[in-house]
C-alpha positions in Angstrom: -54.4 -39.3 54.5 -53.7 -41.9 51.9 -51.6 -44.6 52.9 -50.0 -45.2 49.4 -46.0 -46.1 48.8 -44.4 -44.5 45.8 -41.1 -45.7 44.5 -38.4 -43.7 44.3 -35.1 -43.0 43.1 -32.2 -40.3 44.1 -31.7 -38.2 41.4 -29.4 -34.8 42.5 -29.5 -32.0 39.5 -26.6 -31.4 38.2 -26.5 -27.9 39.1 -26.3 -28.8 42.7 -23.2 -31.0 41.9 -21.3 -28.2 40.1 -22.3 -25.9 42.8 -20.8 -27.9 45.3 -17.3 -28.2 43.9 -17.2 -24.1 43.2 -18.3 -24.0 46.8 -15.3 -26.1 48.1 -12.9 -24.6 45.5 -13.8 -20.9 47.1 -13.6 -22.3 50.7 -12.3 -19.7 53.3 -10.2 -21.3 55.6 -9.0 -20.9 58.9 -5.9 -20.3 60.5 -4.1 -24.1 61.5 -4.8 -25.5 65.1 -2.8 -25.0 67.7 -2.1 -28.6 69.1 -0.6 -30.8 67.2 -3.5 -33.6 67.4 -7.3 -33.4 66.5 -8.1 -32.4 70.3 -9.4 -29.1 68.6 -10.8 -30.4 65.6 -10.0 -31.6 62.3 -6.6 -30.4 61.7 -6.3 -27.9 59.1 -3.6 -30.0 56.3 -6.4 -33.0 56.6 -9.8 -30.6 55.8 -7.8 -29.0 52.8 -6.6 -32.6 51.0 -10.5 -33.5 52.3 -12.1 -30.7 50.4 -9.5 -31.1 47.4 -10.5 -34.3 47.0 -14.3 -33.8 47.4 -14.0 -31.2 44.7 -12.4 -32.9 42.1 -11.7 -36.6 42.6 -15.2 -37.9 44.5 -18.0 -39.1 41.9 -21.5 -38.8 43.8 -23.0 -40.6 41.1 -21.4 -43.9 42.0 -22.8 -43.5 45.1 -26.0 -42.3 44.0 -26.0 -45.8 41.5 -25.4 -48.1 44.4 -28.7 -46.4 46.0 -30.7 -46.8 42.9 -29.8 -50.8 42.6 -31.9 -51.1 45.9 -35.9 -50.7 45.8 -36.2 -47.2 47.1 -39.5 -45.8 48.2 -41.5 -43.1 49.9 -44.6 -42.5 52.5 -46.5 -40.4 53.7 -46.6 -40.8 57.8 -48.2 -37.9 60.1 -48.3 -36.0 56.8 -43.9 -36.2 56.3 -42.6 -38.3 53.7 -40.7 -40.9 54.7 -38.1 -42.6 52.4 -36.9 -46.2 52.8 -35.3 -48.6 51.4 -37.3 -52.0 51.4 -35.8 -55.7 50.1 -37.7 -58.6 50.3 -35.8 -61.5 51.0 -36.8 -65.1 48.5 -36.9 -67.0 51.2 -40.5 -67.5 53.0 -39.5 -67.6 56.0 -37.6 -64.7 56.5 -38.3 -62.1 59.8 -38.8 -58.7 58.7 -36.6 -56.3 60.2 -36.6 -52.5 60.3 -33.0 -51.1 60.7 -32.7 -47.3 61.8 -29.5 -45.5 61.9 -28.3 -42.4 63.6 -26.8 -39.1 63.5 -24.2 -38.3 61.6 -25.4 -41.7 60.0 -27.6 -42.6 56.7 -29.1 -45.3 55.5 -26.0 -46.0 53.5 -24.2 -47.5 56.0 -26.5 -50.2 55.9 -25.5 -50.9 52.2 -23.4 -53.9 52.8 -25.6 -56.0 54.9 -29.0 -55.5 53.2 -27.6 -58.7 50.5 -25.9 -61.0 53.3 -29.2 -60.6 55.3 -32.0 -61.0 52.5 -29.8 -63.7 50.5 -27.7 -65.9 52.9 -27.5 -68.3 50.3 -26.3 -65.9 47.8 -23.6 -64.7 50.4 -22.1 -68.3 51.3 -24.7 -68.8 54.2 -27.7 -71.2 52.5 -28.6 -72.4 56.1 -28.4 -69.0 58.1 -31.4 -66.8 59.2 -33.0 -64.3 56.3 -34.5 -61.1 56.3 -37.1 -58.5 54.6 -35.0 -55.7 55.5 -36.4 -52.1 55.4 -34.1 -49.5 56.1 -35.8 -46.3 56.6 -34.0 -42.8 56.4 -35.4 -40.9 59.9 -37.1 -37.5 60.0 -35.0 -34.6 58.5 -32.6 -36.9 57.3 -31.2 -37.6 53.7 -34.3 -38.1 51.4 -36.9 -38.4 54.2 -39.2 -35.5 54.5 -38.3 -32.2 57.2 -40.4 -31.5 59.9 -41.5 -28.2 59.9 -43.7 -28.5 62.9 -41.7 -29.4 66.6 -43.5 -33.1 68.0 -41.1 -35.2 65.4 -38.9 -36.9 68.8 -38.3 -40.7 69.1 -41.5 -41.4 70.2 -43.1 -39.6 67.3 -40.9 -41.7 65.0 -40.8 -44.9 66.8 -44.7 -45.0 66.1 -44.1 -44.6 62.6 -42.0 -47.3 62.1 -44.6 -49.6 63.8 -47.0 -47.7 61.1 -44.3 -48.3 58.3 -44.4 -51.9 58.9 -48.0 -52.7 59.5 -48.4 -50.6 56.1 -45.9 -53.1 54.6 -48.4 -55.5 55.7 -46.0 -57.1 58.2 -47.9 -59.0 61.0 -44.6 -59.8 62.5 -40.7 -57.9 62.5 -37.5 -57.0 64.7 -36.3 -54.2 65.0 -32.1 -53.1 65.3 -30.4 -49.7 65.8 -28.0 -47.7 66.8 -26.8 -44.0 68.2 -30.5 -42.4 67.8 -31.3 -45.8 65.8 -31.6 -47.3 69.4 -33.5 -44.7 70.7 -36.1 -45.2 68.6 -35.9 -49.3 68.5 -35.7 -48.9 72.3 -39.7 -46.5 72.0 -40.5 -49.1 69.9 -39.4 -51.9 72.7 -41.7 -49.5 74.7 -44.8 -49.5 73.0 -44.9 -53.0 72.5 -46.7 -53.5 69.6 -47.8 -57.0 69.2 -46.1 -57.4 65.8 -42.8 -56.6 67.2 -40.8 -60.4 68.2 -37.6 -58.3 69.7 -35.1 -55.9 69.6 -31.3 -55.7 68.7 -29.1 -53.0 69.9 -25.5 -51.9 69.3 -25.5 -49.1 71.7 -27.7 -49.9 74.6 -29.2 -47.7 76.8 -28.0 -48.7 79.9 -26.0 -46.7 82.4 -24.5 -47.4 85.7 -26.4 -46.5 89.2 -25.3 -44.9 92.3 -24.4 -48.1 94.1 -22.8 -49.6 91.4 -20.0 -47.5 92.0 -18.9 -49.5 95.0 -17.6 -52.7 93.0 -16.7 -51.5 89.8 -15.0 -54.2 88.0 -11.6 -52.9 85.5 -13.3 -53.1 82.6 -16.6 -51.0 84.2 -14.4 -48.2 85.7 -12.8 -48.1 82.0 -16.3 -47.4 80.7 -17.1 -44.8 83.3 -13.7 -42.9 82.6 -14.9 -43.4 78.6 -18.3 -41.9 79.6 -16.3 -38.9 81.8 -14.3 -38.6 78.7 -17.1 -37.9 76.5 -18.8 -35.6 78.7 -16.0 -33.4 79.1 -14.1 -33.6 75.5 -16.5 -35.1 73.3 -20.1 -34.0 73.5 -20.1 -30.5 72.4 -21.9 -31.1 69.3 -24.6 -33.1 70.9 -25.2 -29.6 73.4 -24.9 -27.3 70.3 -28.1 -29.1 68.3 -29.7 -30.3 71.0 -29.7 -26.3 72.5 -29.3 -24.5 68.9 -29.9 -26.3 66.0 -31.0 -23.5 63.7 -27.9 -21.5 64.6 -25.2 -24.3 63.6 -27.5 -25.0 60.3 -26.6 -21.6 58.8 -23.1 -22.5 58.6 -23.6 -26.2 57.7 -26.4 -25.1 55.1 -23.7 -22.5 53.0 -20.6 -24.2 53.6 -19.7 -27.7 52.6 -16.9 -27.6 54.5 -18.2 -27.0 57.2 -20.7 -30.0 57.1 -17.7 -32.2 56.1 -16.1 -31.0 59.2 -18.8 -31.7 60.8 -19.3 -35.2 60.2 -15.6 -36.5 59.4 -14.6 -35.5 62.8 -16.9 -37.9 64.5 -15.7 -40.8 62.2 -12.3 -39.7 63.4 -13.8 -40.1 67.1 -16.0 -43.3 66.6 -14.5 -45.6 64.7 -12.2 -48.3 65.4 -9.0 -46.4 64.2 -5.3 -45.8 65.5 -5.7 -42.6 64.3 -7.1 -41.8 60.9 -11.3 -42.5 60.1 -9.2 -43.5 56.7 -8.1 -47.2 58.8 -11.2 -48.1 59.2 -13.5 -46.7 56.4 -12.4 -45.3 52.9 -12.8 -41.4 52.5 -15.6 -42.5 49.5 -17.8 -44.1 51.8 -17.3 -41.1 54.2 -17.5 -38.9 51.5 -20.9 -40.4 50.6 -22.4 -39.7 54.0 -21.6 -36.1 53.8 -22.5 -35.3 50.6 -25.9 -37.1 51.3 -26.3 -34.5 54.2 -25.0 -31.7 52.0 -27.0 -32.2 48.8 -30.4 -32.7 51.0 -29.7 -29.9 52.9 -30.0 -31.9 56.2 -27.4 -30.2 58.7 -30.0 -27.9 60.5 -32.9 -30.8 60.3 -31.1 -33.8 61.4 -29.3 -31.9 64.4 -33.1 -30.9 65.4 -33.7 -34.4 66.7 -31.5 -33.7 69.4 -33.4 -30.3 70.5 -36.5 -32.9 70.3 -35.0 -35.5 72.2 -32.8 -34.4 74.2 -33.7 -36.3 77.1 -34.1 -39.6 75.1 -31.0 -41.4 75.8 -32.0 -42.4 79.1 -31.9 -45.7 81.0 -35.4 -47.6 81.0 -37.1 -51.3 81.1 -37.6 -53.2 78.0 -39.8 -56.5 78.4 -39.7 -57.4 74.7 -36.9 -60.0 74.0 -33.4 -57.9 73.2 -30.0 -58.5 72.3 -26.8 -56.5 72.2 -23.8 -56.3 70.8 -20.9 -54.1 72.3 -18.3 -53.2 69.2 -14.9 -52.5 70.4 -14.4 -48.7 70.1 -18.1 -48.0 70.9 -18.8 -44.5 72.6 -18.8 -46.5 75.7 -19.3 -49.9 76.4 -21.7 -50.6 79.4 -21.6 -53.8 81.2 -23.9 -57.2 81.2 -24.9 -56.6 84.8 -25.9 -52.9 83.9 -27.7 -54.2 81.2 -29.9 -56.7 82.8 -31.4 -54.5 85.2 -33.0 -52.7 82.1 -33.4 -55.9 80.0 -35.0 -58.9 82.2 -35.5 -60.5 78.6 -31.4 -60.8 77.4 -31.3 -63.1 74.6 -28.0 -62.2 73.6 -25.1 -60.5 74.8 -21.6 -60.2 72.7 -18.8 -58.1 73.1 -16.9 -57.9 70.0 -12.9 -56.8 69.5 -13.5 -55.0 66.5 -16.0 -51.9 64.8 -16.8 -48.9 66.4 -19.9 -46.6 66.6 -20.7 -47.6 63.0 -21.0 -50.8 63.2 -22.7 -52.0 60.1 -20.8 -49.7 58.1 -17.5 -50.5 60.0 -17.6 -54.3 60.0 -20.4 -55.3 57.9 -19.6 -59.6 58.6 -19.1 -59.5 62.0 -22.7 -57.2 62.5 -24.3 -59.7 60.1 -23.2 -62.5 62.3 -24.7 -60.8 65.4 -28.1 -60.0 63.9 -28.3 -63.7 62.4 -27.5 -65.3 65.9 -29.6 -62.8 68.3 -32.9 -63.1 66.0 -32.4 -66.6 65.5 -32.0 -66.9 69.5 -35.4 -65.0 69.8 -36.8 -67.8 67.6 -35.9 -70.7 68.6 
């Protein structure tokens, strides 16, 4: 198996482009929901001026230019190619630092912090920490390979990230994610490896116990009513792919609005908003994360992690240094006390009163700020 890195740059044919906007001009549509809010889904008025707009105002190859600014590569890992995106920062003491996002996430949401945290002094910050940032896109996702084998869970990945950065020749990194970005930053918590100095998290893995209960303060019970919440109203598409995966691909695979559905609905959900995923990111960015998942084909593959992992977003002791920071309107928001049970080694703990789920993507400064004061904690 060769070990070599190949650069690499997005380059979508033209044909896929035009197909895309006769796809969404010749959408079917449904008939309007029957509630007045999004408590069934995106409503009806907003998919159409969605789709409208998709089809003949969004230009993919802005987005596809900001991508190609950034030194893009691929891998072979396990025999699946893995694409990243890997900046070196100029200064020589800089941590490397693999960042892995989620689902429905991408490495674009990491766009605005990969300058702040290679360059501080470029950014207004000449005596903050810097950062060799890789930012890899997982398994099935965006322009990483597909797994067309079953095995390709947290685990599975988590080791090849430790395998990405030793083949990077990086004797010493952090590691920082997210939604499934902290599952696997979490395995790799697990395994140890000696290269790894720590781990950042902005959605830990902590969860209350049984005798917690008893003394829950106001701001616990509100997470366990979030966590009820989400159970009840909010997790269906977590039990459709992590049950049937193939089945909701056929429909994400032959209709883009469908996968734009799909996606916008969670940034309707998880961001900080009072309403509309428009208040806190712009329908281009949004739009740039679903046409990555269209025009790779990626809704059947990426929804396979959680048939893969279905159990991986349980509780469990880290003994590597970690840090955490709790974004405002974060699928739920555990508390420090939970937290320390699993983490004996908390370096930092913030709770922040802005962002949501994507926190990089939602409030690039303020998750900048966090990474720069829980790594340079872990150093001191």
């Amino acid at each position: 198996m060769t070990d070599a890195i190949t650069a690499f740059r997005a380059d979508i044919p033209q044909e896929a482009l035009d197909d895309l906007r006769l796809r969404l001009r010749r959408t079917r549509w449904p008939e309007p929901q029957t509630v007045g809010d999004w408590s069934q889904g995106v409503p009806l008025a907003v998919m159409r001026d969605l789709c409208a707009y998709w089809a003949d105002g969004y230009d993919w190859r802005r987005c596809e230019a900001t991508l190609n600014a950034l030194p893009q590569f691929t891998t072979a890992i396990d025999g699946l190619s893995i694409h990243f995106i890997h900046v070196r920062s100029p200064r020589p003491d800089a941590l490397p630092l693999i960042l892995t996002h989620g689902w429905p996430g991408s490495v674009l949401e990491f766009m605005k912090v990969i300058g702040p945290l290679t360059d501080p002094a470029a950014h207004g910050a000449p005596d903050a920490p810097a950062f060799h940032v890789v930012v890899p896109s997982l398994p099935g996702y965006g322009f990483s390979g597909k797994p067309t084998a079953t095995g390709w869970g947290v685990e599975t990945i988590a080791r090849s990230w430790i395998q990405l950065m030793r083949r990077l020749s990086y004797d010493r990194f952090a590691a920082q994610g997210g939604d499934w970005g902290a599952a696997v930053t979490t395995a790799i918590a697990m395994a140890a490896p000696p290269e790894c100095i720590g781990v950042h998290l902005n959605m830990p893995l902590v969860f209350p116990e049984e005798s917690d209960f008893a003394d829950l303060t106001p701001a616990e019970a509100k997470t366990v009513e979030r966590m009820q919440y989400y159970q009840e109203h909010d997790s269906g598409y977590a039990k459709l792919q992590g049950t049937r995966p193939q089945t909701i691909g056929y429909g994400l695979a032959d209709s883009p609005a469908a996968q734009a559905a799909w996606i916008y609905e969670k940034f309707q959900a998880w961001t900080d908003n009072r309403g509309l995923p428009e208040e806190a990111l712009t329908r281009d960015e949004m739009l740039d994360v679903i046409s990555l998942y269209w025009l790779t084909n990626s809704g059947a593959s990426s929804g396979r992690l959680y048939w893969e992992s279905a159990n991986a977003f349980q509780p469990c002791r880290l003994d590597l240094p970690v840090g955490v920071s709790i974004f405002a309107q974060e699928i739920f928001r555990p508390s420090r006390r939970w937290a320390e049970r699993s983490y004996p080694r908390l370096i930092h703990w913030n709770e922040l009163d802005a962002g949501g789920h994507f926190a990089a993507f939602e409030q690039p400064a303020l998750f900048v700020a966090e990474l720069r004061a829980c790594f340079a904690a872990m150093q001191a």
